[in-house]
C-alpha positions as MATLAB code, in Angstrom:
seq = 'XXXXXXXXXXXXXXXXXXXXXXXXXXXXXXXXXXXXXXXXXXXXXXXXXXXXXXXXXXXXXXXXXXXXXXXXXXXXXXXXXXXXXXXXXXXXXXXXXXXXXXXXXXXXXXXXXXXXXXXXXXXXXXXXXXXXXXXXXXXXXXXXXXXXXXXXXXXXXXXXXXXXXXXXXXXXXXXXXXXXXXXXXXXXXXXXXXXXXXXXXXXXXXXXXXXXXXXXXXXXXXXXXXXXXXXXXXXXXXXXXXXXXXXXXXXXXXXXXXXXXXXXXXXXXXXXXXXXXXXXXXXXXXXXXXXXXXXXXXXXXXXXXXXXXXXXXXXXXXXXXXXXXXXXXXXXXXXXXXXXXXXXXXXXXXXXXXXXXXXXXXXXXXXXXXXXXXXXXXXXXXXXXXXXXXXXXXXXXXXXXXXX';
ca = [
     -44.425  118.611   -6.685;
     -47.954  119.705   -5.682;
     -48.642  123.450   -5.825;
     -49.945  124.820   -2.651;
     -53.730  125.514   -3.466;
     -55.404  128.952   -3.862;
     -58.713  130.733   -4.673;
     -58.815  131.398   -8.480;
     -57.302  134.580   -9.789;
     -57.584  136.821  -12.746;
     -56.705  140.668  -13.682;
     -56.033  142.690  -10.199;
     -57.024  145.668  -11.959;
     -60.697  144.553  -12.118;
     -62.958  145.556   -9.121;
     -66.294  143.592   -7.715;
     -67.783  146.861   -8.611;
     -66.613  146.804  -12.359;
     -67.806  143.112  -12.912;
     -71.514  144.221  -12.650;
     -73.703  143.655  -15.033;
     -77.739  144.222  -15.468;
     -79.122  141.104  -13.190;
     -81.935  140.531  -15.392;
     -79.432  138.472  -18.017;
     -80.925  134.728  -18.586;
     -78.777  132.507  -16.321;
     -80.060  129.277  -17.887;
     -76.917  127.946  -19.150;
     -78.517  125.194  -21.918;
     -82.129  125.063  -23.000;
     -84.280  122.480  -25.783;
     -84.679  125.202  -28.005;
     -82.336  125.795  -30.694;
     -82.944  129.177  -31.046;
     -83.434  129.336  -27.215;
     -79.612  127.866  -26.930;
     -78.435  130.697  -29.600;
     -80.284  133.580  -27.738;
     -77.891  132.017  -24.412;
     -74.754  131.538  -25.972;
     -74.687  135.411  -27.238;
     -75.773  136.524  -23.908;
     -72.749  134.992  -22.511;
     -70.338  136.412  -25.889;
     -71.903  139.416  -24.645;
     -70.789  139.056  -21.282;
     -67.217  138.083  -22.397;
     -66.732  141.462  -24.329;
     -66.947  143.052  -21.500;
     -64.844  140.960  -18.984;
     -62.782  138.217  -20.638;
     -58.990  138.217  -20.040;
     -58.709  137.163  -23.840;
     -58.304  139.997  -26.532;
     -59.572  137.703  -29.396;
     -63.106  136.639  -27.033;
     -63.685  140.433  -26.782;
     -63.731  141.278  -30.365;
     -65.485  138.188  -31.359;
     -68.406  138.424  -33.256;
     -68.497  142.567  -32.969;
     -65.708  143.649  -34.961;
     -65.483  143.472  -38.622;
     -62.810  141.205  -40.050;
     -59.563  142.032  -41.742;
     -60.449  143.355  -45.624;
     -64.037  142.749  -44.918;
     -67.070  145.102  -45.642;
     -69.535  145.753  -43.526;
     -71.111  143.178  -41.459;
     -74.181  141.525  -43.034;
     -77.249  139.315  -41.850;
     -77.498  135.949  -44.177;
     -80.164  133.457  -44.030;
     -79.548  129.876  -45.030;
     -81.833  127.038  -44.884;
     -84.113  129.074  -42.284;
     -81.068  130.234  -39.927;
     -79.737  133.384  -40.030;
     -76.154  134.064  -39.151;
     -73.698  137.189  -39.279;
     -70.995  137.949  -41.974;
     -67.917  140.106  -42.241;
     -67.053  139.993  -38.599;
     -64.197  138.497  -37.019;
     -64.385  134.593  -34.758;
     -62.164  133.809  -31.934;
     -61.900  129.901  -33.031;
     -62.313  129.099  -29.156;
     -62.947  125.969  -28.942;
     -62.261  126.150  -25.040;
     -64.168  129.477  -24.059;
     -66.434  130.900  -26.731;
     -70.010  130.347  -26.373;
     -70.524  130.611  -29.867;
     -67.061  129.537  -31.445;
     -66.955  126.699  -29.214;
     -70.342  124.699  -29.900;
     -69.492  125.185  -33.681;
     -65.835  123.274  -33.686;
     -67.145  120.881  -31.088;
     -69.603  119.632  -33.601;
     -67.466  119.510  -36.524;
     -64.717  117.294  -34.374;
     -67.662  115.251  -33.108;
     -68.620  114.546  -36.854;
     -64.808  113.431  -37.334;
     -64.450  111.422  -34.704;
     -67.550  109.712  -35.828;
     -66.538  109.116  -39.394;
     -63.034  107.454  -38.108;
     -64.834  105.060  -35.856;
     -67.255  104.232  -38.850;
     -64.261  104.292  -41.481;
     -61.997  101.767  -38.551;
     -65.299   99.661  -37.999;
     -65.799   99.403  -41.528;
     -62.232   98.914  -43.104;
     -60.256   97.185  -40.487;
     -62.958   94.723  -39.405;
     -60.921   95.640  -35.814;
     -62.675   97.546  -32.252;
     -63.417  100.947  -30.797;
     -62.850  100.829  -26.834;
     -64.156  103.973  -24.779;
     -61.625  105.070  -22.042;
     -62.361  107.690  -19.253;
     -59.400  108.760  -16.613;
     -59.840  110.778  -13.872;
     -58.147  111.455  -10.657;
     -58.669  112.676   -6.828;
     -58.565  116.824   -6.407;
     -59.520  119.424   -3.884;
     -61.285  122.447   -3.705;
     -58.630  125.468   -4.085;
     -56.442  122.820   -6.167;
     -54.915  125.464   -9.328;
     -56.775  123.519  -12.482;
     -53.419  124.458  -14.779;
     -51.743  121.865  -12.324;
     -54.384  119.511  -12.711;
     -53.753  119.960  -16.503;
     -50.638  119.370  -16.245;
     -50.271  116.268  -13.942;
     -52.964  114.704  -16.234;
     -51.191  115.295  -19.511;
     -47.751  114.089  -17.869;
     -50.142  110.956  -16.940;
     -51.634  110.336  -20.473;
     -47.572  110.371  -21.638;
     -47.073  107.823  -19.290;
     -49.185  105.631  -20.257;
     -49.172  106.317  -24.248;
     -45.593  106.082  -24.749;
     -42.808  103.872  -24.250;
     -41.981  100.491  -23.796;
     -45.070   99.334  -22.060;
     -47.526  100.946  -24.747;
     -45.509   99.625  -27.400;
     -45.517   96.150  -26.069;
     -49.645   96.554  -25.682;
     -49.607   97.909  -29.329;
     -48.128   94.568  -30.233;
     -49.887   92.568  -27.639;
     -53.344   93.806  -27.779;
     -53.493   95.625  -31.051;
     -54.151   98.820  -30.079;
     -52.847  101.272  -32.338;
     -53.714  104.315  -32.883;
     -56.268  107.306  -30.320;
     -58.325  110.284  -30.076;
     -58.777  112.288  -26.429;
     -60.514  115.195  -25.321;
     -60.323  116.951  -22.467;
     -63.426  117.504  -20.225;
     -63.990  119.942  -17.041;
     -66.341  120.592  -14.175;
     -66.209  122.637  -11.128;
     -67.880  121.445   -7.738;
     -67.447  121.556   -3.987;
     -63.595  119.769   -4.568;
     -63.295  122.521   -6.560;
     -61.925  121.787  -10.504;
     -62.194  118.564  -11.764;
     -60.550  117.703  -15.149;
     -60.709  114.220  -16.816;
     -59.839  112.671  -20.466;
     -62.378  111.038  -22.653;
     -60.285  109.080  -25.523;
     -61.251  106.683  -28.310;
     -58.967  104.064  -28.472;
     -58.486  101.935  -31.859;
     -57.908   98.548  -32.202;
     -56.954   95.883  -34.645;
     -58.908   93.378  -32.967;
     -61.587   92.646  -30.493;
     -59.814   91.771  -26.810;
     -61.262   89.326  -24.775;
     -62.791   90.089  -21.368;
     -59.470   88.795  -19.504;
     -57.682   90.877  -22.365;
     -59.381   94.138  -21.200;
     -59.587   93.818  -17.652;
     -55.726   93.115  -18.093;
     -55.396   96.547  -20.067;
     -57.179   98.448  -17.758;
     -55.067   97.352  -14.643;
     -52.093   98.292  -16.856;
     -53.166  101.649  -17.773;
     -54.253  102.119  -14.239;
     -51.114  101.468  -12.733;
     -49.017  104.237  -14.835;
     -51.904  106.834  -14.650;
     -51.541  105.987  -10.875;
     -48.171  106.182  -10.371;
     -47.886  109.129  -12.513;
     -50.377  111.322  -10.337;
     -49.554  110.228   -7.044;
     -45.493  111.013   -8.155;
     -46.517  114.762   -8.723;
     -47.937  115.151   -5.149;
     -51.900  114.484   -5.797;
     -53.444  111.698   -4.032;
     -53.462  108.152   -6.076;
     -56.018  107.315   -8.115;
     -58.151  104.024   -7.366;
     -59.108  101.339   -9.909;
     -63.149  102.323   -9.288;
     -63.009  106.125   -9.792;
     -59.663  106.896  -11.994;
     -60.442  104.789  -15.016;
     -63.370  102.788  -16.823;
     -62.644  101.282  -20.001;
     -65.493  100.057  -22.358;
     -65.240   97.504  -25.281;
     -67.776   98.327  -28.172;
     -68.072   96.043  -31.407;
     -70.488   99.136  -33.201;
     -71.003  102.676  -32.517;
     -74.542  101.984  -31.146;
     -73.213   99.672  -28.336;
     -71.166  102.995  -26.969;
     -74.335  104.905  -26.968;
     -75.392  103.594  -23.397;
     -72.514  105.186  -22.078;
     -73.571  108.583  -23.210;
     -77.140  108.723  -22.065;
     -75.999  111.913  -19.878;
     -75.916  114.170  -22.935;
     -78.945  117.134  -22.132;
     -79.635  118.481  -25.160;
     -78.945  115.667  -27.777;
     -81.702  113.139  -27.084;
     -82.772  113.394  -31.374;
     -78.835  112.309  -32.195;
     -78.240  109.799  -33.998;
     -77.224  106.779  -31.589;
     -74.563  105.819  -33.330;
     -72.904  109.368  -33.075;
     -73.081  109.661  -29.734;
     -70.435  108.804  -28.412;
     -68.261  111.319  -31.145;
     -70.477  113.472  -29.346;
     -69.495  112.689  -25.369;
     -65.706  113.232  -26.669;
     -66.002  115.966  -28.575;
     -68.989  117.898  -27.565;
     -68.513  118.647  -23.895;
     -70.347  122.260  -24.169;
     -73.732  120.489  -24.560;
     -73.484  118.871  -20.794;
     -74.990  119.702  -18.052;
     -72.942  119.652  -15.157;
     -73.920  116.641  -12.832;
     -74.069  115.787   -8.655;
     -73.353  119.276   -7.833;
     -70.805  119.888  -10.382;
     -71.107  122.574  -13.213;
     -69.788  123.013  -16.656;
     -67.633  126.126  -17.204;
     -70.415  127.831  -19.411;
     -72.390  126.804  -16.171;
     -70.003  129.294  -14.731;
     -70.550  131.464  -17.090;
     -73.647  131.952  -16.947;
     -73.875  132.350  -13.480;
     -72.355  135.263  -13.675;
     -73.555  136.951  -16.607;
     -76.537  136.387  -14.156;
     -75.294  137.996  -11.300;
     -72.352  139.741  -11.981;
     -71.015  137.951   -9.170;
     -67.387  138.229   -8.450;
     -66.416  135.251   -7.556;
     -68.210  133.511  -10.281;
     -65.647  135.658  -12.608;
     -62.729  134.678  -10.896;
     -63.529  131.140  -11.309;
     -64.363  131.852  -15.763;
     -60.678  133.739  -15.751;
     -59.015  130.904  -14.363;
     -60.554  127.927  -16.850;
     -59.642  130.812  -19.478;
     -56.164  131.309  -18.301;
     -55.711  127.540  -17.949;
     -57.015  126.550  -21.022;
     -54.860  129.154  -23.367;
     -52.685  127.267  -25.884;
     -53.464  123.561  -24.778;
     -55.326  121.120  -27.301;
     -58.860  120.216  -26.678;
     -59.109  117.442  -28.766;
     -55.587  115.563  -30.516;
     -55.367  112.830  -32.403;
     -52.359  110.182  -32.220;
     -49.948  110.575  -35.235;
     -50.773  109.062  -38.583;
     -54.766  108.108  -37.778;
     -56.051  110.763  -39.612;
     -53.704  110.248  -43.039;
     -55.006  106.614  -42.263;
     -58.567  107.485  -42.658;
     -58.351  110.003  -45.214;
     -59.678  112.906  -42.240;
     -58.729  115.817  -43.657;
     -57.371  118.136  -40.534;
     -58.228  121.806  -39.903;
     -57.631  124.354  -37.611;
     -60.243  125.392  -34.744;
     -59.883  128.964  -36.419;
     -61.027  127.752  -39.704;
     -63.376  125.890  -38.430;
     -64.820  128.822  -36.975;
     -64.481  131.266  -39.566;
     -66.179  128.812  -42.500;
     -68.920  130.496  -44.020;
     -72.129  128.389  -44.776;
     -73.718  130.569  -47.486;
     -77.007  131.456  -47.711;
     -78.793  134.639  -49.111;
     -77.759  138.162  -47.867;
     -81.051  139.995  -46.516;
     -79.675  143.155  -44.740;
     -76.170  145.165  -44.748;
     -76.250  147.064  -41.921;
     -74.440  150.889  -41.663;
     -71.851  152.010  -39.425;
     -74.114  153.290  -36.391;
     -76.371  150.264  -37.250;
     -74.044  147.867  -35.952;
     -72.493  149.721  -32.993;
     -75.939  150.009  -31.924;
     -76.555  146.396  -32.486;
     -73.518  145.049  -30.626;
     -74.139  147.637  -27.247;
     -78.014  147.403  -27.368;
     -77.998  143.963  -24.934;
     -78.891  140.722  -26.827;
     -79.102  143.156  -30.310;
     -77.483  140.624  -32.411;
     -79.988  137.543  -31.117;
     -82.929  140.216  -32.015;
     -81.770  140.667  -35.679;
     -81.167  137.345  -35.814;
     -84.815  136.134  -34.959;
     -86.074  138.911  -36.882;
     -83.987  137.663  -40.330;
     -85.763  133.872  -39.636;
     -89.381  135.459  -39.419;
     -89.056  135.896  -42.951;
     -90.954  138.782  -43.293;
     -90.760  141.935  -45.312;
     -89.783  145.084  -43.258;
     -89.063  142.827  -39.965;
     -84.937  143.406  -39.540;
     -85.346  147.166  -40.307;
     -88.242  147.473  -37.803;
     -86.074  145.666  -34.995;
     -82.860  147.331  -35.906;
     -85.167  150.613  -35.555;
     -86.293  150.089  -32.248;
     -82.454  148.931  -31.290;
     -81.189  152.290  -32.202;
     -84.015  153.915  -30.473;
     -82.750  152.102  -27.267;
     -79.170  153.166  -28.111;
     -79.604  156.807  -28.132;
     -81.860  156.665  -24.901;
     -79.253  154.664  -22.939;
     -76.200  157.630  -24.053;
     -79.018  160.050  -23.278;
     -79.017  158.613  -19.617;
     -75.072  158.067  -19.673;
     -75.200  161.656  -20.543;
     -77.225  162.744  -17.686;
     -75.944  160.584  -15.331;
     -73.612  162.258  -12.430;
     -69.782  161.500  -12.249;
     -68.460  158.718  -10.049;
     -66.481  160.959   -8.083;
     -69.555  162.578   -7.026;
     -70.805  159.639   -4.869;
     -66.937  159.707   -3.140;
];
C-alpha cells in the first residue's frame, strides 16, 4: 500500500538556526577541473561533518584510523592525497568516498562487458526502468516498490523461461536518483548479458514482457502504472562503442574512453548533472553547503536515511566467478592506498587546525602538487594563523543567552 506522502525529515533536534553555515561556500556542484572537482567534493565532506545524520560521514577523512600514526600528505604521480585517516566507504553519500568506488565499479563493469563480448561471442543490452512519482512521495518507498519490481521481473518462471528463450543470463544494476518539482525520482540502470544477439521482434517482445511485470508490480503497491514510453527503454548493443550514444549526458567525462561509457552511466552516477529541472543529490548538497538552507538539509538527510544499508550497484549470482571479477567491498575500495612519496607528517595541532580551518585539507593538498620546497609548511602556517584568530573571536564573542 502507498504511504501517505510527507515533506522530508531528519534529526528534530537540529534547528534552521544550527544548519548555518558561512554563505560564501562554492555551490557549484561539478566543475572541468580536476582539481576544481576535488576542492568541491571536500567542501561538501566539510559540510557533512558538521550536519550528516551518519557517524561514519562525520569522521571521514578527519580522524585518524584505527593503529594508524599521524595523518600524512603523499604525492603520487602529481596528486597528492591524505594518509592515516579513516574513509566512510560511501558509495551513496560521500563526496569523496563515493566518486572513488563509483569509478572502480565503472572499470568492472567495463571489463565484464569486454570479457562477455570477447569470450562468449554473445550481446550486452542496456535497460533503464523508471516509474510515475509525486512531489512529497517518501523516496525509501520508492526504493522499495522498485526493488519489489526488479524481483518481479528477474525471478521466477517468466525470467527463467526468457533465460531459455532469449538467452539472457546473467545482470548488473545500479541505482540512480534525482530530485525535481515531483519531488524524488529513483530509476535502475542494468546491463543485461546475453548469449546471443535477439532480433528486433525478439527485443521489442522482451521489453513488453518486462514492462508488463514492472507495471503490474508498481501499480499493485499503490503508485500510478508505469507506461511503455516513460517506464522502460531497452537498447541492443553488438560493442561497447554502440552504447556510447546513449550516454552522451555524462558532464564531466567528455575525454572517456567511448567504449567505457556506458560502465560509466551505470556506475558513475555522481558525475551527472541533474537534467530538466531535476538535481543530483550532491546537487542538493551543495546547495546547501551554499546556503545553509534548511530545507535543502532536510531533503540530503532523507536520500541519507534512505540510502543506509541498500546496494548501489549488485551483480546477479555467479557473473563475476564467470569472468574472473574479483569482488570487493565499497570499504576497501575506499580505504586502498595508492602509494606515492610521503612529503609532510603533520603534528597534533597541525591537523586539528587543518580539518576546522574551512577548505584546509584542499589548501595542503594544492600546496603538496606545487612541488615546491617550503610550500605545505608555508600554507599549513598561515592555516594555523587563521585557527587561533577564529578561537580568539569565539573567545570574545558574547553568549547566546545574551541575545534572549
Amino acid at each position: 500500500m502507498r504511504p501517505p506522502r510527507r515533506r522530508p525529515g531528519g534529526r528534530s533536534a537540529v534547528s534552521r538556526q544550527d544548519a548555518k553555515i558561512p554563505s560564501n561556500v562554492e555551490t557549484k556542484a561539478l566543475t572541468t577541473s580536476a582539481s576544481d572537482r576535488r576542492a568541491v567534493r571536500y567542501d561538501l565532506r566539510e559540510a557533512l561533518w558538521t550536519h550528516s545524520d551518519r557517524k561514519r560521514l562525520r569522521m571521514c577523512g578527519r580522524c585518524r584510523a584505527s593503529g594508524a600514526s599521524q595523518p600524512t600528505v603523499r604525492v603520487a604521480d602529481g596528486v597528492a592525497h591524505f594518509t592515516n585517516v579513516q574513509t566512510c566507504g560511501s558509495i551513496w553519500s560521500c563526496p569523496v568516498c563515493g566518486p572513488k568506488v563509483r569509478q572502480e565499479r565503472a572499470i568492472e563493469i567495463d571489463q565484464a562487458m569486454q570479457r562477455w563480448l570477447d569470450r562468449s561471442g554473445g550481446a550486452v543490452l542496456f535497460l533503464t526502468l523508471t516509474m510515475p512519482h509525486d512531489f512529497g512521495d517518501d523516496l525509501d518507498a520508492l526504493f522499495r516498490v522498485q526493488k519489489a519490481a526488479w524481483g518481479r521481473i528477474f525471478s521466477g518462471r517468466a525470467w527463467q523461461d526468457e533465460k531459455a528463450q532469449f538467452g539472457l543470463l546473467h545482470w548488473i544494476r545500479s541505482w540512480d536518483c534525482t530530485h525535481g518539482v515531483n519531488g524524488w525520482h529513483p530509476h535502475a540502470h542494468a546491463v543485461l548479458f546475453a548469449s546471443r544477439t535477439p532480433t528486433a521482434v525478439e527485443l521489442e517482445a522482451i521489453e513488453r514482457r518486462f514492462h508488463a511485470r514492472w507495471a503490474s508490480a508498481v501499480e499493485e503497491r499503490g503508485y500510478r502504472r508505469p507506461t511503455r514510453e516513460n517506464g522502460i527503454k531497452l537498447e541492443l548493443a553488438r560493442t561497447r562503442a554502440d552504447l556510447a550514444a546513449y550516454v552522451a549526458q555524462l558532464a564531466v567525462v567528455s575525454d572517456a574512453n567511448e567504449d567505457c561509457k556506458v560502465a560509466l552511466e551505470v556506475a558513475r552516477t555522481d558525475l551527472k548533472l541533474g537534467r530538466k529541472g531535476r538535481r543530483t543529490p550532491f546537487e542538493i548538497l551543495a546547495a546547501f553547503a551554499g546556503s545553509g538552507d534548511y530545507d535543502q538539509l532536510l531533503l540530503w538527510r532523507e536520500w541519507e536515511s534512505a540510502t543506509h544499508g541498500k546496494h548501489a550497484i549488485q551483480w546477479s549470482r555467479g557473473l563475476r566467478a564467470l569472468l574472473e571479477i574479483d569482488e570487493r567491498t565499497d570499504e576497501e575500495i575506499a580505504a586502498e592506498e595508492v602509494g606515492g612519496e610521503t612529503v609532510y607528517t603533520f603534528a597534533a595541532d597541525e591537523w586539528v587546525a587543518v580539518c576546522r580551518v574551512r577548505r584546509g585539507q584542499s589548501r595542503v593538498l594544492a600546496a603538496a602538487e606545487l612541488q615546491r620546497p617550503g610550500a605545505i609548511a608555508v600554507c599549513i602556517a598561515q592555516i594555523l594563523q587563521e585557527f587561533s584568530r577564529e578561537r580568539k573571536r569565539q573567545l570574545r564573542a558574547p553568549p547566546a543567552e545574551a541575545f534572549t
